[in-house]
SEMARTOR-76971 format. One record per atom (N, C-alpha, C): residue number from 1; atom name; y, x, z. Coordinates in pm, 1 decimal, decimal comma. Layout:
<recs>
NUM|CA|Y|X|Z .
...
</recs>
This chain:
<recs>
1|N|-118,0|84,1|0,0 .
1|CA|0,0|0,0|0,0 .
1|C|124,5|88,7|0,0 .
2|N|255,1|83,7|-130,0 .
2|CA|356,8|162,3|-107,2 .
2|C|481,2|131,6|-42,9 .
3|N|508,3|165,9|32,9 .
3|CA|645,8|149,1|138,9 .
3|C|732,7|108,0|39,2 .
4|N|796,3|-3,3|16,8 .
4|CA|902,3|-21,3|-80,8 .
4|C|1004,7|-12,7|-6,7 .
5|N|1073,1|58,3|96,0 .
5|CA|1203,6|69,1|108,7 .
5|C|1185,7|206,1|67,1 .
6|N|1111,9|304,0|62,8 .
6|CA|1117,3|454,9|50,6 .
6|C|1083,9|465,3|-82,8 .
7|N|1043,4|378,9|-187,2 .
7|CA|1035,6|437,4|-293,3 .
7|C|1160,2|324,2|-382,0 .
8|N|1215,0|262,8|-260,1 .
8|CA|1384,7|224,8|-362,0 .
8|C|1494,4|321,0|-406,7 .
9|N|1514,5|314,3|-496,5 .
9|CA|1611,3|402,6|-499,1 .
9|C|1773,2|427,3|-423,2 .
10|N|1800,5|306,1|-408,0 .
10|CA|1874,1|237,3|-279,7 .
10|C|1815,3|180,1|-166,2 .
11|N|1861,8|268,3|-60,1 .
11|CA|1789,2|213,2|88,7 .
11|C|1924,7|154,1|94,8 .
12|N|1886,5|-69,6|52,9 .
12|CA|2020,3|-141,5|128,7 .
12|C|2033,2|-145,3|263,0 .
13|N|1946,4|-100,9|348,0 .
13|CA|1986,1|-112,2|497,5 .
13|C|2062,4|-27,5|523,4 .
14|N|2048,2|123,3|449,3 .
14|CA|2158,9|209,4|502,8 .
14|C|2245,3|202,0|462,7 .
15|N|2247,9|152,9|322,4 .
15|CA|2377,5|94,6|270,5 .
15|C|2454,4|-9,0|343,6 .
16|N|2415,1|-96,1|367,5 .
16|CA|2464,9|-199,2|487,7 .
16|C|2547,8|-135,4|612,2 .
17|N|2460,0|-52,9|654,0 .
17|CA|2525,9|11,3|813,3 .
17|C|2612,5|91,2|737,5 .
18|N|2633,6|155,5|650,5 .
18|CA|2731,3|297,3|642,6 .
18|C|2855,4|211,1|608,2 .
19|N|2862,0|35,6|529,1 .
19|CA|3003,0|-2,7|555,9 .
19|C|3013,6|-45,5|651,9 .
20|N|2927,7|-80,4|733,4 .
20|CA|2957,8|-124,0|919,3 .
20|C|3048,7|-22,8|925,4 .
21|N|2950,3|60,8|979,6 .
21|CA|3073,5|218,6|1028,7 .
21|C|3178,0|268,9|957,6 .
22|N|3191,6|214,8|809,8 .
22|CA|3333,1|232,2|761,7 .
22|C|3428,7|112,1|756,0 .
23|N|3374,9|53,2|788,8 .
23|CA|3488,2|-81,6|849,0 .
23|C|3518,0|-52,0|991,8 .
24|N|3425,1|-52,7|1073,8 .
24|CA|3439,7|-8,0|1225,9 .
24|C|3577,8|126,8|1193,1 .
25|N|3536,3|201,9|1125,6 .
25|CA|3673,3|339,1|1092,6 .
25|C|3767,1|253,4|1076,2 .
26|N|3779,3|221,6|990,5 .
26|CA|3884,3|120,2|975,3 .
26|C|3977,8|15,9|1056,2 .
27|N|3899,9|-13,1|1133,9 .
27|CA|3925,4|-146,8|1211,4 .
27|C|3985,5|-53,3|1348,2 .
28|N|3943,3|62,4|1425,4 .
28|CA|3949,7|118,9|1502,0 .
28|C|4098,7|171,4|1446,8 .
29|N|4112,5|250,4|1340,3 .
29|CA|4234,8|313,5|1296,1 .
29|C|4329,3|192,9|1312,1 .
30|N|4331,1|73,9|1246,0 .
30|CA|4444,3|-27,0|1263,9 .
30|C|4472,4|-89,1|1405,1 .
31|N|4380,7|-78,6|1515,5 .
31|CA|4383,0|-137,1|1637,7 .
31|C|4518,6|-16,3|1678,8 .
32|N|4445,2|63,0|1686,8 .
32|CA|4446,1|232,0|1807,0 .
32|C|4534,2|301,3|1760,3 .
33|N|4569,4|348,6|1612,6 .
33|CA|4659,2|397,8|1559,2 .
33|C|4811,7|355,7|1518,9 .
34|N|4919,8|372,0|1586,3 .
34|CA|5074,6|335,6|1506,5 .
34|C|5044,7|355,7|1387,1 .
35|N|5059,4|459,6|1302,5 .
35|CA|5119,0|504,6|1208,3 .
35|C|5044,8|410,9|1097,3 .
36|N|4905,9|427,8|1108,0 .
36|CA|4793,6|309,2|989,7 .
36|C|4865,4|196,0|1012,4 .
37|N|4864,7|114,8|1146,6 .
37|CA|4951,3|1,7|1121,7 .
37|C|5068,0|-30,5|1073,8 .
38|N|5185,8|87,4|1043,7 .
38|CA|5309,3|80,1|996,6 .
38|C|5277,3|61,9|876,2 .
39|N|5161,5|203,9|838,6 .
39|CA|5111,8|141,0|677,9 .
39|C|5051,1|68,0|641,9 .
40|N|4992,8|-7,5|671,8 .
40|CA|4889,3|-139,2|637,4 .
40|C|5047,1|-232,7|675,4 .
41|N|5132,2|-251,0|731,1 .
41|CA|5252,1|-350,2|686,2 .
41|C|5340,7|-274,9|592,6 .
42|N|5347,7|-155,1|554,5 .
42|CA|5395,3|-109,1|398,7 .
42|C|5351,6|-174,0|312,1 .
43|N|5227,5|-129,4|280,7 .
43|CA|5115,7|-140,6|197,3 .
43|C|5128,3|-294,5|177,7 .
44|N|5088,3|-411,8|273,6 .
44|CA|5106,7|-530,5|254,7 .
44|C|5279,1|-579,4|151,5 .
45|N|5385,9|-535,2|187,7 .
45|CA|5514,4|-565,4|115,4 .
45|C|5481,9|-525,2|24,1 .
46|N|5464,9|-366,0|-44,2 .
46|CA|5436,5|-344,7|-147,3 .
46|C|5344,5|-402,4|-247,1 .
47|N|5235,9|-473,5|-177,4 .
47|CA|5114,2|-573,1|-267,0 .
47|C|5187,7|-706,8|-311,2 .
48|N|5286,0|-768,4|-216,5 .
48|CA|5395,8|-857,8|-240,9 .
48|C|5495,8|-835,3|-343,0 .
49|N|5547,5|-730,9|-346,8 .
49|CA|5643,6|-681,8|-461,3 .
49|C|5586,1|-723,7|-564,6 .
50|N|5469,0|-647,6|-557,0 .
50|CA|5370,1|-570,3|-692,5 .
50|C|5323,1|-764,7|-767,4 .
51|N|5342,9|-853,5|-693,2 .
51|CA|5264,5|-987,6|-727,7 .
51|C|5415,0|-1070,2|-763,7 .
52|N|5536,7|-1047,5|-695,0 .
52|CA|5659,4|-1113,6|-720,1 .
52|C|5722,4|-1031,6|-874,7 .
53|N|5660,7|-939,2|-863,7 .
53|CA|5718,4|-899,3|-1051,1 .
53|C|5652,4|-884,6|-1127,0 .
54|N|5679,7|-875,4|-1280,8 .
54|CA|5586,3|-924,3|-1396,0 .
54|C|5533,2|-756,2|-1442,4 .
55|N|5445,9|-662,3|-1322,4 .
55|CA|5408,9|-550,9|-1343,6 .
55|C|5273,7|-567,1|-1452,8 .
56|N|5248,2|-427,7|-1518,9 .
56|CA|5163,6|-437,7|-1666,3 .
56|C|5001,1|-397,5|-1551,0 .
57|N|4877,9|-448,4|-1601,4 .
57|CA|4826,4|-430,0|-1492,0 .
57|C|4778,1|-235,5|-1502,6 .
58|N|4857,7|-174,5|-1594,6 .
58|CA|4821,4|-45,6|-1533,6 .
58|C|4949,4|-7,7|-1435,7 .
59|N|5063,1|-41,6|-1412,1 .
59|CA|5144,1|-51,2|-1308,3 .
59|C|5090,7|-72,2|-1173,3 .
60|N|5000,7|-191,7|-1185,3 .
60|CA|4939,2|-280,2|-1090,4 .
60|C|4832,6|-180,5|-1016,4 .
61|N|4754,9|-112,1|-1130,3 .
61|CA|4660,1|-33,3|-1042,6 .
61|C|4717,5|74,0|-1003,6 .
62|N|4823,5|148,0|-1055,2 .
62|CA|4866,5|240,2|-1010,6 .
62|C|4941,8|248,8|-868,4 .
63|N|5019,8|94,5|-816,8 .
63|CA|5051,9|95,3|-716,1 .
63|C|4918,4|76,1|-626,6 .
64|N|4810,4|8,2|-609,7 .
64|CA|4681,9|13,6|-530,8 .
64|C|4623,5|156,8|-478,3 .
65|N|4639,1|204,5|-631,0 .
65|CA|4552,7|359,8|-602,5 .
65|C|4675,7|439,8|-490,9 .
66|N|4790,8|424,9|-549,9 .
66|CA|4883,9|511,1|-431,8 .
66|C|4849,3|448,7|-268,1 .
67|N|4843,4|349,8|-277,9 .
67|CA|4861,1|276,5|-165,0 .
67|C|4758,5|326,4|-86,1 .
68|N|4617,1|276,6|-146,1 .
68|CA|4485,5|329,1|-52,1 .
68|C|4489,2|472,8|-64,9 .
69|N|4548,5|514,0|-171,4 .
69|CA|4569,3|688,5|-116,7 .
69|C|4635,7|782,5|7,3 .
70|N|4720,1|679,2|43,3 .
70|CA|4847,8|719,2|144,5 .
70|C|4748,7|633,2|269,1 .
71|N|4692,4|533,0|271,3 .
71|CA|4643,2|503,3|395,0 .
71|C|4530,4|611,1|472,6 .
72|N|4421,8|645,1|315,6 .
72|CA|4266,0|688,5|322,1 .
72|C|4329,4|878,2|394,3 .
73|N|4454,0|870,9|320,8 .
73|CA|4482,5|1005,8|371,2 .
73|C|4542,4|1005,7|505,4 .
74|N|4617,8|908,5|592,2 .
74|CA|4657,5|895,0|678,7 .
74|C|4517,4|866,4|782,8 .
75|N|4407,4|781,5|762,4 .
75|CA|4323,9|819,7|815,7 .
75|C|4196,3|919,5|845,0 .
76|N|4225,3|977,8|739,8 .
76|CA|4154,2|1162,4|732,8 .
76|C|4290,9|1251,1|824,9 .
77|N|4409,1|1219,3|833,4 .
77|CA|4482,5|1301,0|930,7 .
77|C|4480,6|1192,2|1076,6 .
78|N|4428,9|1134,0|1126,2 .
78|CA|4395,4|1078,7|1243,9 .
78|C|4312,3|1153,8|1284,0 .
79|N|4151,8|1152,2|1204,2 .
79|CA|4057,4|1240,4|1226,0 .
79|C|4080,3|1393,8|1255,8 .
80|N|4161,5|1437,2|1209,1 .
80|CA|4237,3|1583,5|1222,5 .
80|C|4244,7|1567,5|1356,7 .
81|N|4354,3|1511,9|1414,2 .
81|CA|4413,9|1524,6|1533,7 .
81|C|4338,6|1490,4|1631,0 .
82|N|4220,1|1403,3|1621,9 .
82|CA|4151,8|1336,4|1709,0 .
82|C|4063,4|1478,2|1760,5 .
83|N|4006,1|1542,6|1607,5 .
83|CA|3854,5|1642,0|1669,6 .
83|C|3986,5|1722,4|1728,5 .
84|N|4069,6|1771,4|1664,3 .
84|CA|4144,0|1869,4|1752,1 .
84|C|4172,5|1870,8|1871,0 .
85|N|4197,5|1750,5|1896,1 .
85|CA|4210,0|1706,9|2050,0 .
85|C|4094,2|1794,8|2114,5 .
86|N|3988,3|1705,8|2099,2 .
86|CA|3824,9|1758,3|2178,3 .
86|C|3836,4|1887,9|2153,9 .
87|N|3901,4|1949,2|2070,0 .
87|CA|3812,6|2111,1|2058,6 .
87|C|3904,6|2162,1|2178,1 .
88|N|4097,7|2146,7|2189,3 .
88|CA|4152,0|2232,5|2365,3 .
88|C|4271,0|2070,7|2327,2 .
89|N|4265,5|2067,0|2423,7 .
89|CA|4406,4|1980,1|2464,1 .
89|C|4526,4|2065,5|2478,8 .
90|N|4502,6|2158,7|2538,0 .
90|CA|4624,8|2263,1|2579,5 .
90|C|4696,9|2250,3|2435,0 .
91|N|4807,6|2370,1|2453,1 .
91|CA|4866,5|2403,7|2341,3 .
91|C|4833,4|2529,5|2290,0 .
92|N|4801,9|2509,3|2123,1 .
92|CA|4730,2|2623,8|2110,5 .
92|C|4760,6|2587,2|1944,5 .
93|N|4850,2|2751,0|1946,0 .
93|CA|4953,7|2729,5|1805,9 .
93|C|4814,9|2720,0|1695,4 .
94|N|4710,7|2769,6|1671,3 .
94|CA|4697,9|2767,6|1565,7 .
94|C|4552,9|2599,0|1550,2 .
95|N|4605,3|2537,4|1642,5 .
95|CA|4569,0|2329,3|1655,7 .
95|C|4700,5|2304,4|1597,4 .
96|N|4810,4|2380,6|1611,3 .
96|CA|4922,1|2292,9|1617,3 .
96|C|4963,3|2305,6|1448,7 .
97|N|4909,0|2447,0|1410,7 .
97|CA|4916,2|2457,4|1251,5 .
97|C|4805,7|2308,7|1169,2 .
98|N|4691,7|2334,3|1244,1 .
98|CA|4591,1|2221,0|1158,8 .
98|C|4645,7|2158,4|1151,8 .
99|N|4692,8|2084,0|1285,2 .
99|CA|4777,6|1956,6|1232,0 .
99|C|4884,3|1929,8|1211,5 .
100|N|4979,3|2033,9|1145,1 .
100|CA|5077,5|2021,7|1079,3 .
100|C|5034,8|2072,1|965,0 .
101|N|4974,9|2091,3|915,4 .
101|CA|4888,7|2084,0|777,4 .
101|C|4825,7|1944,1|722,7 .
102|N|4798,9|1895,1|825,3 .
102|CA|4751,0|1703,4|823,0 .
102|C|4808,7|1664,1|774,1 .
103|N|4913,0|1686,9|837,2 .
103|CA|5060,2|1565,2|852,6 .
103|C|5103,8|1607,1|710,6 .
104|N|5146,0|1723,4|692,7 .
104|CA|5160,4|1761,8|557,3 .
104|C|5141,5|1662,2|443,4 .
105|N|4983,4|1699,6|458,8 .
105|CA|4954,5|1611,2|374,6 .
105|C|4931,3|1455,6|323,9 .
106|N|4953,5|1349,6|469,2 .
106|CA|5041,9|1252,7|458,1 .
106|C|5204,5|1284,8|411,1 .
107|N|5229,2|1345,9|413,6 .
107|CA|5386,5|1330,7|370,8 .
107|C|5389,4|1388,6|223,8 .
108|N|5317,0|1443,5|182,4 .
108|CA|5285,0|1470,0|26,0 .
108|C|5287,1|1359,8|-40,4 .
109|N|5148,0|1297,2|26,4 .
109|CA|5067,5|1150,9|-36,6 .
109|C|5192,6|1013,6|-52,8 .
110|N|5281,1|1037,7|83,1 .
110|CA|5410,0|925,6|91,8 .
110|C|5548,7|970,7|11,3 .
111|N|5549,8|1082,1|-34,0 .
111|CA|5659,9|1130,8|-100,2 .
111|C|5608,4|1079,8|-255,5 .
112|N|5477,3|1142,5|-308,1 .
112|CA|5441,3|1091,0|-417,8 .
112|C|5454,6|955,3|-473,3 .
113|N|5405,9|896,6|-352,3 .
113|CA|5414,1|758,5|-401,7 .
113|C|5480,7|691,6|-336,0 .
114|N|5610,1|732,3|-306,1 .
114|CA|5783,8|655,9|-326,0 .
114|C|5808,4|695,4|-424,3 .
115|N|5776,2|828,6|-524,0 .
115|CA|5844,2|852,1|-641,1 .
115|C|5778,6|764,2|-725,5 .
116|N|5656,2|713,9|-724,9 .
116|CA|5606,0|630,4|-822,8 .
116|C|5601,7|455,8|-810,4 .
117|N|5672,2|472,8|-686,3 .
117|CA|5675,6|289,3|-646,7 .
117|C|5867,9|302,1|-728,1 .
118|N|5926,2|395,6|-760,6 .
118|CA|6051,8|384,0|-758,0 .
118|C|6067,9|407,3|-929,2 .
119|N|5941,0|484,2|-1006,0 .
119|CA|5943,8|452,7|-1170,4 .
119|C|5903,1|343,5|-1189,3 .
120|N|5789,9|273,1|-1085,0 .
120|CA|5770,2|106,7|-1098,0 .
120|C|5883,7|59,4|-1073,6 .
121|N|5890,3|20,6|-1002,0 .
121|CA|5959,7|-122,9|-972,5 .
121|C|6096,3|-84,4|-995,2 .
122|N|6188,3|13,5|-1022,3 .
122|CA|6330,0|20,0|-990,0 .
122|C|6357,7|-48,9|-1148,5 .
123|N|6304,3|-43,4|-1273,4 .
123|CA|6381,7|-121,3|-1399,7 .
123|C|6331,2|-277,2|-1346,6 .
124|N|6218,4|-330,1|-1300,6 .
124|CA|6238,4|-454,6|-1271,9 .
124|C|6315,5|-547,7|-1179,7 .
125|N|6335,3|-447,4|-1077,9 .
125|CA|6483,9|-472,4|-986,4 .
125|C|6607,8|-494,3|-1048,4 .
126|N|6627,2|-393,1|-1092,7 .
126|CA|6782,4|-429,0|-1214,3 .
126|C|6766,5|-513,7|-1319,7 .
127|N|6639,0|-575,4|-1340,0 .
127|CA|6668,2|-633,6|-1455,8 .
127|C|6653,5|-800,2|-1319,5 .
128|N|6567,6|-786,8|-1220,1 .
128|CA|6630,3|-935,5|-1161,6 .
128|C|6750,8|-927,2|-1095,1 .
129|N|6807,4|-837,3|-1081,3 .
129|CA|6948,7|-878,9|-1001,4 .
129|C|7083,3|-882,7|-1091,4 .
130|N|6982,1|-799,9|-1254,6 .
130|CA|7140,5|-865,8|-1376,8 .
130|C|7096,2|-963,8|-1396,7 .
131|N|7059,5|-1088,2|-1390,5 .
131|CA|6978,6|-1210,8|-1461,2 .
131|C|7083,2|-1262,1|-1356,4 .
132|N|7210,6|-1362,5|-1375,6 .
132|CA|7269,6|-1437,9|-1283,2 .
132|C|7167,2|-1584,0|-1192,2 .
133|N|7070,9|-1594,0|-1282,2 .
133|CA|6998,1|-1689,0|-1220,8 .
133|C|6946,0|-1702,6|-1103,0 .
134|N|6894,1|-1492,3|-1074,1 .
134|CA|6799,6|-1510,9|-1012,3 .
134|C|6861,5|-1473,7|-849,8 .
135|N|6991,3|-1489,5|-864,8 .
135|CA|7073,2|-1449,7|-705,8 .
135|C|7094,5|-1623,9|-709,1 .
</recs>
């Protein structure tokens, strides 16, 4: 008799649990964390924008991909700071480099994509606020 979960090529049970535990990541980062929650209410206005103007849908994906880019990276720099924690609490310049290397790179990911929420949306802004209708 052959074990059919071991000769699936997809084990769905582990598939199942590994989005448990990446929702649980998730869900934990938006409880516990400021900064995810500031962005998950960014992120939300910006999905609002992105639906109140007549964006092309490669506009459309391009604001998504920034978006979950700036979050997925904000929660890979949580993780930074968190193991760092456990490894000394003290102060200890070269923890304090890692995670200003983190952070870094949230502020890369949020600089990028203000420059690209601002080639989106800034001609559809001017074109609703010259339209006398739409004030």
């Amino acid at each position: 008799m052959v074990d059919t979960n071991k000769s699936m090529i997809f084990n769905f049970r582990k598939l199942i649990k590994s989005f448990k535990v990446a929702f649980t990541g998730l869900w934990i980062g938006v409880k516990e964390e400021n900064t995810i929650r500031i962005g998950v209410v960014i992120a939300f206005f910006v999905i609002l924008f992105m639906f109140f103007f007549p964006l092309t849908h490669q506009e459309r994906a391009i604001i998504v991909l920034c978006v979950f880019l700036v979050l997925s990276i904000e929660l890979m720099n949580t993780q930074v700071e968190r193991v760092t924690n456990l490894i000394d609490k003290n102060h200890n310049e070269e923890i304090k480099k890692i995670k200003d290397l983190a952070a870094g790179a949230v502020l890369m990911a949020i600089i990028g994509t203000a420059i690209v929420g601002i080639f989106i949306f800034t001609p559809y802004v001017i074109e609703f606020f010259s339209c006398p209708g739409n004030l």
